[in-house]
SERO-4910 file (N, C-alpha, C, O; in steps of 0.05 Angstrom, whole numbers):
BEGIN
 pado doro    nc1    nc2    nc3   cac1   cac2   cac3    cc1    cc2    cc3    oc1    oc2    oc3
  Unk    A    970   -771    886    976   -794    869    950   -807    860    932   -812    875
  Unk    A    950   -813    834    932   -829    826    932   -860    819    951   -867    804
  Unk    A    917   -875    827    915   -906    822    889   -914    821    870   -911    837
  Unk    A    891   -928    794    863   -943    781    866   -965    819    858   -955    840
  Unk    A    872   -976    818    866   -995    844    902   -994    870    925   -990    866
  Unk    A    889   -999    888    912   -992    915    905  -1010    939    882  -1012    949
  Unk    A    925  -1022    945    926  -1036    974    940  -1022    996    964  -1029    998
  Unk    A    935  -1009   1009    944   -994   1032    954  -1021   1057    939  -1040   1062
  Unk    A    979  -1016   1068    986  -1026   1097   1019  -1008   1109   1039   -998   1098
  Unk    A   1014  -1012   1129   1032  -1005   1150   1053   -976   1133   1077   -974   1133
  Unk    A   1034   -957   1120   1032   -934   1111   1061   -941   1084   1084   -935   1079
  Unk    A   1043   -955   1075   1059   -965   1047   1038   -965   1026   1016   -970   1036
  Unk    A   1037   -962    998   1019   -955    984   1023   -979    963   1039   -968    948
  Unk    A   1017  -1006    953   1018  -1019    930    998  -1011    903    975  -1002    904
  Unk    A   1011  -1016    884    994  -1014    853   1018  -1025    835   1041  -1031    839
  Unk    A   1001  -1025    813   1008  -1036    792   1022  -1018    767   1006  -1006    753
  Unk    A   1042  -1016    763   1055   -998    749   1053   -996    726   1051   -975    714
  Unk    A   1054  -1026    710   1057  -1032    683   1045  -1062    681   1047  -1078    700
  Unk    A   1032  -1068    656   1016  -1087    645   1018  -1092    625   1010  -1079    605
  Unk    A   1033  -1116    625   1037  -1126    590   1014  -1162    592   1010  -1177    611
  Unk    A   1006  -1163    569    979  -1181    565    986  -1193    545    996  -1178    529
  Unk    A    984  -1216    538    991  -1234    505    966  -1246    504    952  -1253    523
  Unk    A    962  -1249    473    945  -1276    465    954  -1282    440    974  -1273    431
  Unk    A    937  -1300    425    952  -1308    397    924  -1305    364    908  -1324    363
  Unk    A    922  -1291    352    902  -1284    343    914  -1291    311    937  -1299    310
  Unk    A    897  -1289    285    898  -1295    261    909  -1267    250    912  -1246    263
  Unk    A    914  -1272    224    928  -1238    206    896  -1235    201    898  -1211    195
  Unk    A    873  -1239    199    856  -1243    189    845  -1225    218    845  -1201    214
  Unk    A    837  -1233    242    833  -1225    267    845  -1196    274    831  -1178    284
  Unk    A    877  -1192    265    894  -1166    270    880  -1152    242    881  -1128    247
  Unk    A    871  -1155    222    854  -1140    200    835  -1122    209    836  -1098    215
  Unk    A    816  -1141    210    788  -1129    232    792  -1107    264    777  -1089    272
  Unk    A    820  -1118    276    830  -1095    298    834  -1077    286    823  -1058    299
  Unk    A    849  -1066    259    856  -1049    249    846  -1031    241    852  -1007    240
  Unk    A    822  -1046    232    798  -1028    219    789  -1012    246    791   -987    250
  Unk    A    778  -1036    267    765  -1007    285    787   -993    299    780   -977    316
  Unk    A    810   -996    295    826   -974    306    811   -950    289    792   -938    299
  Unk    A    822   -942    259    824   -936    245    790   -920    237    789   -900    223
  Unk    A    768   -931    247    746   -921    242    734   -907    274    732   -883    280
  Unk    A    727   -929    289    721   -915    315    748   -904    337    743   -896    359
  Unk    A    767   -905    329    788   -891    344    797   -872    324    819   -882    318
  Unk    A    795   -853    312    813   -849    286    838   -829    306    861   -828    296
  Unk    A    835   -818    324    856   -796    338    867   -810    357    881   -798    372
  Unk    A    864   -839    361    874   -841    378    902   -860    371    914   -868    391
  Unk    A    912   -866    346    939   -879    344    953   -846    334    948   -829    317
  Unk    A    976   -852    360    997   -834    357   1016   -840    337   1022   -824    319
  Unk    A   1031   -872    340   1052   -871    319   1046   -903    313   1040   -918    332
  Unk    A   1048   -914    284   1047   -938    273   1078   -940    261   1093   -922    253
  Unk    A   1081   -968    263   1119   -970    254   1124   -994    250   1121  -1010    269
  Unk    A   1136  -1006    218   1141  -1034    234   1178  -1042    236   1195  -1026    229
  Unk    A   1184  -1065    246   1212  -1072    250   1215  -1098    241   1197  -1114    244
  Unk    A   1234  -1105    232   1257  -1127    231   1270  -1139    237   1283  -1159    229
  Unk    A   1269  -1120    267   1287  -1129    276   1276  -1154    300   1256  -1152    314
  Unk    A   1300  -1182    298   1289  -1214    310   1274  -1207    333   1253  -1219    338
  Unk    A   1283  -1185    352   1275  -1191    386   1252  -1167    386   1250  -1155    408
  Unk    A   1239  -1159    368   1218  -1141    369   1197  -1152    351   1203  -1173    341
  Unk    A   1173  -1142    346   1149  -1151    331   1140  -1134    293   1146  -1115    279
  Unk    A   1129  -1150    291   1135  -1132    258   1116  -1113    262   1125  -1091    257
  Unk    A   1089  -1112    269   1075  -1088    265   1067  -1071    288   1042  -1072    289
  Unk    A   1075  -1058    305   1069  -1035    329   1061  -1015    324   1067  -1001    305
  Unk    A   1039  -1009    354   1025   -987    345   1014   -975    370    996   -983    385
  Unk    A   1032   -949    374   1021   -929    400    994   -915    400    983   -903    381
  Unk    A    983   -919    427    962   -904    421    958   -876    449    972   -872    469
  Unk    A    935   -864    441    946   -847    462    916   -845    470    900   -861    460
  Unk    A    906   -826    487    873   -833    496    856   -809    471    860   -786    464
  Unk    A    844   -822    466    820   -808    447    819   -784    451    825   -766    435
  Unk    A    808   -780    476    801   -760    492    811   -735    487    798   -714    484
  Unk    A    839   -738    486    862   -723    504    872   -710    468    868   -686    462
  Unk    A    882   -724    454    889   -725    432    867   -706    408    853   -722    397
  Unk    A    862   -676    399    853   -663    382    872   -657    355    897   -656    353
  Unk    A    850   -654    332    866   -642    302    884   -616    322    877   -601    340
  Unk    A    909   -619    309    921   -590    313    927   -583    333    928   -559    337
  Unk    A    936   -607    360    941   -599    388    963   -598    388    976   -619    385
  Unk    A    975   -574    390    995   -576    388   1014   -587    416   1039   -588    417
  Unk    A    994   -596    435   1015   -604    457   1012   -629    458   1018   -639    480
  Unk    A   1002   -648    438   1009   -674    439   1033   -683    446   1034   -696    466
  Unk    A   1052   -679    434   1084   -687    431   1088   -693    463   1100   -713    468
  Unk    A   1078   -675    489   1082   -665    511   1061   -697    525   1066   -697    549
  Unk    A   1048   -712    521   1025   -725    528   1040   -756    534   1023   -771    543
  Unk    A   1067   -769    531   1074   -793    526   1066   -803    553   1082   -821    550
  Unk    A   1057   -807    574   1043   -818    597   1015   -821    585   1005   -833    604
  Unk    A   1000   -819    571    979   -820    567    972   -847    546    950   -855    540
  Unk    A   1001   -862    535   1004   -878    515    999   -901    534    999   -905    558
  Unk    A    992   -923    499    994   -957    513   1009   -965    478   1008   -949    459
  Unk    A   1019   -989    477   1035   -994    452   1017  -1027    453   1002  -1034    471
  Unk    A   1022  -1038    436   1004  -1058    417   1029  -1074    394   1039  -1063    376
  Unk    A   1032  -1097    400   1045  -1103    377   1038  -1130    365   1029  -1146    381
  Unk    A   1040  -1137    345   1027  -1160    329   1051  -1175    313   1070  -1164    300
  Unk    A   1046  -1204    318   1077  -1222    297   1095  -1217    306   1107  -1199    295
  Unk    A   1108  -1230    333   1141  -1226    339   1156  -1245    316   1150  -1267    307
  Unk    A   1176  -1226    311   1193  -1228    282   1204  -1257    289   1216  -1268    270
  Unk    A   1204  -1270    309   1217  -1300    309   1190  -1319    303   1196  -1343    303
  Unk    A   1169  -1315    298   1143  -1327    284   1152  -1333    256   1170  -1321    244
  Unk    A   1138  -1352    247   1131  -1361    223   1121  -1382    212   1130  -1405    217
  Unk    A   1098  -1375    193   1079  -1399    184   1072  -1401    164   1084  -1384    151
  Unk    A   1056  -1416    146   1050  -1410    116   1027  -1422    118   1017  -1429     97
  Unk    A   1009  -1430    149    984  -1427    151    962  -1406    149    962  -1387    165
  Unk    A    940  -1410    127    925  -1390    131    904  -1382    158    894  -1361    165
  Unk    A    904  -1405    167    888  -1401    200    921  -1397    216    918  -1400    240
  Unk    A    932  -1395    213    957  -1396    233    955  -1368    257    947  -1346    250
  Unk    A    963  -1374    280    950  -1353    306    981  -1339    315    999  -1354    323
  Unk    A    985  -1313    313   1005  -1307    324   1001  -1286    348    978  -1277    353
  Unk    A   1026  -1280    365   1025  -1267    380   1012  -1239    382   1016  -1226    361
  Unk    A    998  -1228    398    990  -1210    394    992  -1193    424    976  -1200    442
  Unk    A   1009  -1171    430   1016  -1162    458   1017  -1134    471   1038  -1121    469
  Unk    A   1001  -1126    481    996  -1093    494   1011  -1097    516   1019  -1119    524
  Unk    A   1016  -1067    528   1031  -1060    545   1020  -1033    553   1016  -1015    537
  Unk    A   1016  -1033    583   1006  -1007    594   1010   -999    620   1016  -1014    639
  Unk    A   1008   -972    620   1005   -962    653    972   -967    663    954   -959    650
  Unk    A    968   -978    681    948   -974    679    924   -948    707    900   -946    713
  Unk    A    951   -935    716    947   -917    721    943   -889    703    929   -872    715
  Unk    A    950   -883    684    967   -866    665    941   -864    647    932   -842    640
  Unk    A    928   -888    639    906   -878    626    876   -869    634    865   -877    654
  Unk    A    862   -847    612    842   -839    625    825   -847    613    808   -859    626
  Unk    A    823   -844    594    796   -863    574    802   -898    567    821   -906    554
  Unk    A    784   -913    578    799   -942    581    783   -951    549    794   -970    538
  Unk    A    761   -942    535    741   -951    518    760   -971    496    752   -993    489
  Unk    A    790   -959    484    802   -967    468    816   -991    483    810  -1013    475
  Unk    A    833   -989    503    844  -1017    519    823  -1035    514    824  -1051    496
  Unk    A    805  -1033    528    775  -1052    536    764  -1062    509    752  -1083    509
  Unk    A    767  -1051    489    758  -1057    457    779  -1076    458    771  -1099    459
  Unk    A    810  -1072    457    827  -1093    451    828  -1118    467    833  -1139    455
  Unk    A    825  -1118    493    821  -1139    509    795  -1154    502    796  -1179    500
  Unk    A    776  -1145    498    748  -1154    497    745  -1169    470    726  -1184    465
  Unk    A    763  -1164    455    760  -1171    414    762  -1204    421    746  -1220    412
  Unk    A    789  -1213    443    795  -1236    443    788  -1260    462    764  -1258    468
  Unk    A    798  -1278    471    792  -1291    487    838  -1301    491    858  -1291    479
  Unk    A    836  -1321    512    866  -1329    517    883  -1315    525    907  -1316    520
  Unk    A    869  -1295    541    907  -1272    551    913  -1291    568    902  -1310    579
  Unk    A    941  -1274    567    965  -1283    587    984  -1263    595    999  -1251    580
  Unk    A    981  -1260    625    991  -1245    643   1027  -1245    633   1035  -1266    642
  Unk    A   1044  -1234    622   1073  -1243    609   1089  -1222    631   1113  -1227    630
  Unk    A   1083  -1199    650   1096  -1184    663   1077  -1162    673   1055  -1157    664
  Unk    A   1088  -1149    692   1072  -1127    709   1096  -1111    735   1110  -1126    748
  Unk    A   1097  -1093    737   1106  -1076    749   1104  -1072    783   1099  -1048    786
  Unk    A   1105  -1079    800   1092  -1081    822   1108  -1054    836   1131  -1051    844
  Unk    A   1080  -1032    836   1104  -1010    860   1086  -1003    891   1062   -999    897
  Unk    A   1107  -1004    902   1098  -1001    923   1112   -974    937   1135   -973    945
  Unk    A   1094   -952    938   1098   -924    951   1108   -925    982   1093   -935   1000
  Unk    A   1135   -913    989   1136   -908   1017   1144   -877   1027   1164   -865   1019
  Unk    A   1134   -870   1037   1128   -839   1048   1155   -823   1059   1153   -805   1076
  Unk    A   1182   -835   1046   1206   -829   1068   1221   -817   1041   1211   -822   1020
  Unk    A   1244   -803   1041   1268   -796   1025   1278   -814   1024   1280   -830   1043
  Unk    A   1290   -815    995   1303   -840    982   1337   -843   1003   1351   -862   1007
  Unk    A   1340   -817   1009   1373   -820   1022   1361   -834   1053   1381   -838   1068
  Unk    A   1336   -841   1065   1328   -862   1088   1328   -880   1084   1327   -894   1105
  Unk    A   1329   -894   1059   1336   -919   1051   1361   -936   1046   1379   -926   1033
  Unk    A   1364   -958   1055   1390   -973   1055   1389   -991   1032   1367   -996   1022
  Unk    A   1409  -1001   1022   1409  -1035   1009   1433  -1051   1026   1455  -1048   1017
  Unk    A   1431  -1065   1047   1450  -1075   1049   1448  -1100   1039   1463  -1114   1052
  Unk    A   1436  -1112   1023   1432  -1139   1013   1452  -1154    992   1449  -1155    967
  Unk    A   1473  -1165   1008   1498  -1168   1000   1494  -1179    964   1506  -1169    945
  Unk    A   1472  -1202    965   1470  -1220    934   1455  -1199    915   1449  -1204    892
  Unk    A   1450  -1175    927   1436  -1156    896   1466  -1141    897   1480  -1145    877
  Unk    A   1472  -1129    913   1494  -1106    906   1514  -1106    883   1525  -1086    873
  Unk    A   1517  -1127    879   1538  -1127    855   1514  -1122    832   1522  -1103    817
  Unk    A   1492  -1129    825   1477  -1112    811   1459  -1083    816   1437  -1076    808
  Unk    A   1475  -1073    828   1471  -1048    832   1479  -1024    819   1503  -1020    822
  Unk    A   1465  -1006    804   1466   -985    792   1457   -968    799   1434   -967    807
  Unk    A   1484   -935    797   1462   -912    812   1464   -884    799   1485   -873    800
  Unk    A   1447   -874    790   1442   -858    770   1438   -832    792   1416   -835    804
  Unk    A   1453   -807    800   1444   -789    808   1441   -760    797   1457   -754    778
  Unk    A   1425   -743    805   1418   -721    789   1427   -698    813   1421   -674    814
  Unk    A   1443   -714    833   1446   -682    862   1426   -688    887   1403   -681    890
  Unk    A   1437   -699    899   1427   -700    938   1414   -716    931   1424   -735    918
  Unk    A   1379   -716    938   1366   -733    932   1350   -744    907   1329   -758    908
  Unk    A   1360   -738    890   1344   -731    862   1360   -762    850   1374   -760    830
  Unk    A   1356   -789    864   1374   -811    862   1348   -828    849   1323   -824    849
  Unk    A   1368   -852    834   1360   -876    826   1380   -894    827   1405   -892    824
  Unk    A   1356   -919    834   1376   -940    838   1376   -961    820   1353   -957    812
  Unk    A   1384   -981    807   1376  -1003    787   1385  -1024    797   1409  -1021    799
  Unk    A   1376  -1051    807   1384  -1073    813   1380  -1095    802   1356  -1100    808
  Unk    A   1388  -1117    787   1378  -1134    774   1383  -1121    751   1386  -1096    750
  Unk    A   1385  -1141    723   1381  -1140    708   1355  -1156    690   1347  -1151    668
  Unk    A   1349  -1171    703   1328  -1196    693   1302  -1201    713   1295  -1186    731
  Unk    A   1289  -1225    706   1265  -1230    712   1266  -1219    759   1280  -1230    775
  Unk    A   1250  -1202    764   1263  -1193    785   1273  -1170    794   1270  -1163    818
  Unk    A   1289  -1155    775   1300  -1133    772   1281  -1107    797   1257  -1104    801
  Unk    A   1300  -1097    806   1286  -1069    822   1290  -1044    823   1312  -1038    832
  Unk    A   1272  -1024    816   1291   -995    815   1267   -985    833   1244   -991    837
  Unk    A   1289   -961    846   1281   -949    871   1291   -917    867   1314   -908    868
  Unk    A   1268   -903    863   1272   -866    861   1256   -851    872   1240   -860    887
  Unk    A   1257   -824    866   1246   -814    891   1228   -804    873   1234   -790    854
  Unk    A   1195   -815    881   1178   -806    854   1171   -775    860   1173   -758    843
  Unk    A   1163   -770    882   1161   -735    882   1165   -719    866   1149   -705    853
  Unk    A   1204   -723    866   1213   -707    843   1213   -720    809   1213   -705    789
  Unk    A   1212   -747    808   1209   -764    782   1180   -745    775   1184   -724    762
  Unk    A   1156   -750    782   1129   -741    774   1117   -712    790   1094   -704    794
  Unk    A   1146   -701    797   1130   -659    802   1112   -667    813   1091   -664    801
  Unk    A   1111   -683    843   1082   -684    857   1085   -651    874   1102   -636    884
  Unk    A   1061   -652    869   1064   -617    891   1046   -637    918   1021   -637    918
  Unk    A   1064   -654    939   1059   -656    967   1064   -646    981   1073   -625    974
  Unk    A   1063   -648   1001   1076   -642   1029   1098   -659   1032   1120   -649   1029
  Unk    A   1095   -688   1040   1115   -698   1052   1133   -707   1031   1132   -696   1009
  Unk    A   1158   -735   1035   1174   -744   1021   1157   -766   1002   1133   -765   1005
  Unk    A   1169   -786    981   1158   -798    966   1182   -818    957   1200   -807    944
  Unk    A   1186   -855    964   1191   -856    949   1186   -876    944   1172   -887    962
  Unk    A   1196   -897    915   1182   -915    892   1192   -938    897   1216   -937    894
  Unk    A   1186   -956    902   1207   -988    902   1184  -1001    885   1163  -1008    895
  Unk    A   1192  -1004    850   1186  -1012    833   1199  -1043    828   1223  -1043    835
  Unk    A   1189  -1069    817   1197  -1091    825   1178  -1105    795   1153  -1106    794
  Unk    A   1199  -1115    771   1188  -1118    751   1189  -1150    757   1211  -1158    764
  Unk    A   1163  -1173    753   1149  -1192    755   1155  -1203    731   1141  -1187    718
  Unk    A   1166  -1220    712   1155  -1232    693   1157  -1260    694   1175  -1273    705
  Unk    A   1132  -1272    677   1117  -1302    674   1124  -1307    636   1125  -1289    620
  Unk    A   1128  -1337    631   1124  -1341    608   1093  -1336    602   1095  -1316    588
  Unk    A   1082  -1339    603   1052  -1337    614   1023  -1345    628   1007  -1363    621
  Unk    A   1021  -1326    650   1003  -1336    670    980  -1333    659    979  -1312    646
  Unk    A    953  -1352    659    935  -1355    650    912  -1330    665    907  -1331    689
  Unk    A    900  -1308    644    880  -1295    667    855  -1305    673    841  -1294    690
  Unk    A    847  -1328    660    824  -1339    675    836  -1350    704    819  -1356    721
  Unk    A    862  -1353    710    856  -1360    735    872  -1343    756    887  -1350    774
  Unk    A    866  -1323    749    872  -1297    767    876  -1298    791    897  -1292    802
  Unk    A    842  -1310    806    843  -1318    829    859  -1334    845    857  -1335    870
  Unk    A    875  -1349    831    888  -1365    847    919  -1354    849    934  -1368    862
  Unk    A    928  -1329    835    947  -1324    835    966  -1324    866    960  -1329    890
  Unk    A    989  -1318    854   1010  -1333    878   1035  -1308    878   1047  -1310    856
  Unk    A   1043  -1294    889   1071  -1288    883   1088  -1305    902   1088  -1309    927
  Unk    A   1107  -1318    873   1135  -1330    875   1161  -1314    880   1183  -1324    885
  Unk    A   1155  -1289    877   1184  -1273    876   1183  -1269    915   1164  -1266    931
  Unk    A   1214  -1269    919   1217  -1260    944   1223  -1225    939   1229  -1215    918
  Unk    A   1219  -1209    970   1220  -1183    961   1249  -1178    970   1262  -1194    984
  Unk    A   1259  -1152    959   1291  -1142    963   1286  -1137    994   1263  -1132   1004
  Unk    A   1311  -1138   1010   1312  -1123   1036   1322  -1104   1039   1346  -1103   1035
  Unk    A   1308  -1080   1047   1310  -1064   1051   1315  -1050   1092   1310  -1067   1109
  Unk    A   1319  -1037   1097   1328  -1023   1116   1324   -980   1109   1336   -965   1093
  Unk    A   1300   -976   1130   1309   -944   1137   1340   -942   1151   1350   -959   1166
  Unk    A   1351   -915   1141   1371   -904   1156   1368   -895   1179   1371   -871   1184
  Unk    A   1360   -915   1200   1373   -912   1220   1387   -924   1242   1377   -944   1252
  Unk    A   1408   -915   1249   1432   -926   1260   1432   -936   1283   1417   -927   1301
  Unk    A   1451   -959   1285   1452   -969   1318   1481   -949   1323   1500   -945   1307
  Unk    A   1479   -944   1339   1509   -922   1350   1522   -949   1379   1506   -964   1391
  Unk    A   1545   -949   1383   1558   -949   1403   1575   -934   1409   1580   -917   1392
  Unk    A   1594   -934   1439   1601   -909   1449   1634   -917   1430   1649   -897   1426
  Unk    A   1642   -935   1422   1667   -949   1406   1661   -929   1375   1678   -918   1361
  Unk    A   1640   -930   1371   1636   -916   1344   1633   -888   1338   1627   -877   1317
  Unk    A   1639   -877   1366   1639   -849   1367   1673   -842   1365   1681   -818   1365
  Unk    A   1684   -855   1363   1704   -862   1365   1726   -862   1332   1751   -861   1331
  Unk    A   1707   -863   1308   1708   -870   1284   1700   -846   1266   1687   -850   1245
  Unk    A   1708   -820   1273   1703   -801   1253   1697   -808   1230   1678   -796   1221
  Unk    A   1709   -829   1213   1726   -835   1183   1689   -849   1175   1683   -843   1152
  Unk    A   1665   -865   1189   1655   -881   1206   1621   -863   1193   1604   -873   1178
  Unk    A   1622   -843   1202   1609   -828   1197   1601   -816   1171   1579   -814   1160
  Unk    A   1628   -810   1165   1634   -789   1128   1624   -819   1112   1608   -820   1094
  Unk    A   1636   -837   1122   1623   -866   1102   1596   -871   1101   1585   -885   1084
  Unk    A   1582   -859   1124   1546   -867   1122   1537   -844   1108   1518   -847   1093
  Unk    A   1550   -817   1110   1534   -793   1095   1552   -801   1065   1543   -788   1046
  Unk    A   1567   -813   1060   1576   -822   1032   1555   -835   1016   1549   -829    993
  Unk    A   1537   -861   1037   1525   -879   1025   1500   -869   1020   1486   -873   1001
  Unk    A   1493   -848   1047   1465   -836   1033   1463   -821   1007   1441   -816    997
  Unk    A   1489   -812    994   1481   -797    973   1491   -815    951   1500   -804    931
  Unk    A   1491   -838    951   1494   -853    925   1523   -870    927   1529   -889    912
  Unk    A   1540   -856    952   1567   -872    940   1561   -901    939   1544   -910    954
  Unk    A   1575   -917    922   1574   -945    929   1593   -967    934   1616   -975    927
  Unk    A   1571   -974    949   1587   -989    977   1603  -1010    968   1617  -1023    984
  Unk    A   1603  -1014    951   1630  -1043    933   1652  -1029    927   1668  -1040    913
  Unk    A   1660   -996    938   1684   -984    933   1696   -985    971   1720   -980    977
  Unk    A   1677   -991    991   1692   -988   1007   1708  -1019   1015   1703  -1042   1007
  Unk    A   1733  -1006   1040   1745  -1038   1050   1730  -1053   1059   1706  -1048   1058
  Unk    A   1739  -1075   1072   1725  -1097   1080   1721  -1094   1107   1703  -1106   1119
  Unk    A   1736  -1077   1118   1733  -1078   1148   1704  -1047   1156   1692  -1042   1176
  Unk    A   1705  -1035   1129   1685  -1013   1134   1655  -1029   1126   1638  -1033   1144
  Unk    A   1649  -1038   1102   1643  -1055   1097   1626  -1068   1121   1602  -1065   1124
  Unk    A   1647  -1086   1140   1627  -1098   1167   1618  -1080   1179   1595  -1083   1186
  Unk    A   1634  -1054   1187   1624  -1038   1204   1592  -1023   1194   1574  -1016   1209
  Unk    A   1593  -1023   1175   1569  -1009   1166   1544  -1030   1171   1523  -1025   1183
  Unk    A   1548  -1050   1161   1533  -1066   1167   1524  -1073   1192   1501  -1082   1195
  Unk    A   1539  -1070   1210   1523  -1081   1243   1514  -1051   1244   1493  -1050   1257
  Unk    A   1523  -1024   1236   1508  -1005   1235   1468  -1003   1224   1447   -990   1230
  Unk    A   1476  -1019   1209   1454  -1019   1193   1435  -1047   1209   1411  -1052   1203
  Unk    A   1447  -1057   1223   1422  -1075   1236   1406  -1071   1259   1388  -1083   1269
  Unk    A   1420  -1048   1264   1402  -1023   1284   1379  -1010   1270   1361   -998   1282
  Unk    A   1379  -1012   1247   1356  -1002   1231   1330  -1016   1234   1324  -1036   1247
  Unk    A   1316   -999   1220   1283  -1011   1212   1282  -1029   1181   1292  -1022   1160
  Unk    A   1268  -1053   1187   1270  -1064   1161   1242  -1055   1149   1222  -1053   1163
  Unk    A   1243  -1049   1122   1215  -1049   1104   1207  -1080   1104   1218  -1100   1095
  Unk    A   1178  -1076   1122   1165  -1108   1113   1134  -1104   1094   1113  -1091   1095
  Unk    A   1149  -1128   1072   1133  -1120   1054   1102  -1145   1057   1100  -1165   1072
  Unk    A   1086  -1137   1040   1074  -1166   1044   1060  -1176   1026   1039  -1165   1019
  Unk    A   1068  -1199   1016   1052  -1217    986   1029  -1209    980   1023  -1199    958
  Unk    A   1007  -1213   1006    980  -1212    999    975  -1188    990    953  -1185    980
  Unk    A    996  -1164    991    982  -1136    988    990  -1140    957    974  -1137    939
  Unk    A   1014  -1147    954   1020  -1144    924    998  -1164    903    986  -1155    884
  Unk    A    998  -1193    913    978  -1206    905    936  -1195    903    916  -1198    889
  Unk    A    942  -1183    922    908  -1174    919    909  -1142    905    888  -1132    913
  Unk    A    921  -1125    891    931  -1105    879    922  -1119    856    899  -1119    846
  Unk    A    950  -1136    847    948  -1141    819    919  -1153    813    905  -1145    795
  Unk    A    910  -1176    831    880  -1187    818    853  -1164    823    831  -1172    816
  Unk    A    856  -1139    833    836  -1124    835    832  -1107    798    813  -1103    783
  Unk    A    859  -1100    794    865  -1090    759    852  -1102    751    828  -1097    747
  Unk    A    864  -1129    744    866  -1144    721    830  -1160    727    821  -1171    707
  Unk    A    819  -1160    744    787  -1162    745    771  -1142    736    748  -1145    729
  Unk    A    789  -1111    738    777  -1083    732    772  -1087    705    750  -1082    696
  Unk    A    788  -1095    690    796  -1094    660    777  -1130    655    761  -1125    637
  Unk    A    775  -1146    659    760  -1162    648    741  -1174    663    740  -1199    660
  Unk    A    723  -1164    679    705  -1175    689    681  -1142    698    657  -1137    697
  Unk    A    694  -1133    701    676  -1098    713    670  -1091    700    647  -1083    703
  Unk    A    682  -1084    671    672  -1065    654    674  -1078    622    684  -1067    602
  Unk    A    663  -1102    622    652  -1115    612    629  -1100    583    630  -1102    559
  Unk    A    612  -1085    601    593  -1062    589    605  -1042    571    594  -1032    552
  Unk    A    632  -1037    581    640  -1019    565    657  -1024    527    666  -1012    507
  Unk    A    654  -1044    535    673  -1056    504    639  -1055    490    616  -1063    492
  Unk    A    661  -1037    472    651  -1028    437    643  -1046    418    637  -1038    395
***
């Protein structure tokens, strides 16, 4: 696995998955961006497009790494991990100021890319970001079917997408908070050894100021989780029916189809388990190690 920055504890892996950045710039300011896309990047915008539509931005623009991107490659099409997108003027703006400052908003992996020269040009042009969302994942070394949700207030937002045994996803949340949980191994063809899997946890702020990085805070509480494994009593050996319901739940069935009385039973099952303990500071000192990478370290490198 690769990660621009990682907080390692209690054999859990944190990073930063995704990075979206705002500031508010002139049509006059987005001109001059254009140009040096357009002169010192010329291979590196994949697709330019604009929209109309209210809840999107009028002018977007993918880019893909310089590097990577040749006349006539024909395996570009094959490269979409390698992108960051850029968009300028959300369509609910409007002014008839000629200094007037509009939104201006990237979005990235910031694992995913390998040449940073173009990011670092766009961050560096401005001054005023704002932190608007970020991805927080945190790697655990076990099969996704070792994992529980018994966390009664997500489950009704629970969604489960399977592809066969372990080849599972989960979706929880729909909004600020939201959590999906898969088994990245098979998501990203890791050729490992052991198991792999993802508890991804999307963060978003109207916007957090990055000059004060340092003081950052996470407000979100984390999902509870539980490994599969069981408290047994000699009464529950007793419950054939008991059993087929826990190898149900490891492969996706879900648990808002069973009764109420299986329901409890599973549950004091499940408090025999191991809880995943997660911990702020790891997620908190992750995200401010990036987001210092990108505006304070490499400083030198903007064009």
């Amino acid at each position: 696995m690769d990660y621009l920055k990682k907080v390692e504890h209690l054999n859990m892996t944190y990073s930063v998955d995704m990075l979206r950045l705002s500031t508010r710039i002139t049509y006059n300011q987005f001109s001059e961006l254009e140009f040096r896309f357009k002169t010192l990047y010329p291979y590196s915008v994949k697709k330019y497009y604009e929209s109309t539509v209210l809840r999107d931005f009028k002018y977007n623009y993918i880019f893909t790494d310089k590097e990577l991107r040749q006349p006539g490659d024909d395996f570009f099409e094959q490269r979409e991990e390698h992108t960051f997108w850029l968009g300028f003027l959300h369509n609910t703006e409007i002014s008839s100021s000629e200094n007037a400052k509009f939104n201006l908003t990237i979005e990235f992996n910031p694992n995913k890319l390998k040449d940073f020269s173009l990011i670092l040009c766009v961050l560096g042009s401005f001054g005023g970001w704002k932190l608007k969302s970020y991805d927080l994942a945190i790697d655990v070394p076990i099969n996704i079917l070792d994992i529980c949700l018994p966390d009664k207030k997500r489950k009704k937002d629970l969604r489960i997408f399977s592809n066969g045994f372990d080849d599972l996803t989960y979706y929880i949340g729909r909004s600020n908070g939201r959590v999906k949980i898969y088994n990245k191994k098979k998501e990203s063809h890791l050729d490992i050894s052991g198991e792999l899997t993802r508890i991804e946890t999307t963060i978003e702020y109207d916007g957090y100021d990055i000059e004060k990085i340092q003081f950052y805070h996470l407000d979100k509480e984390f999902i509870e989780l539980f490994t599969n494994e069981y408290l047994y009593t000699f009464k529950d050996y007793d419950d054939k029916t008991l059993f087929a319901v826990l190898y149900a739940l490891q492969c996706g069935f879900d648990p808002n189809m069973l009764t109420r009385a299986y329901k409890q039973k599973v549950k004091q099952l499940l408090e025999g388990g191991h809880k995943l303990i997660f911990k702020k500071s790891c997620a908190e000192t992750v995200l401010k190690q990036v987001i210092v990478y990108y505006f304070v370290n490499n400083k030198h490198m903007i064009i």
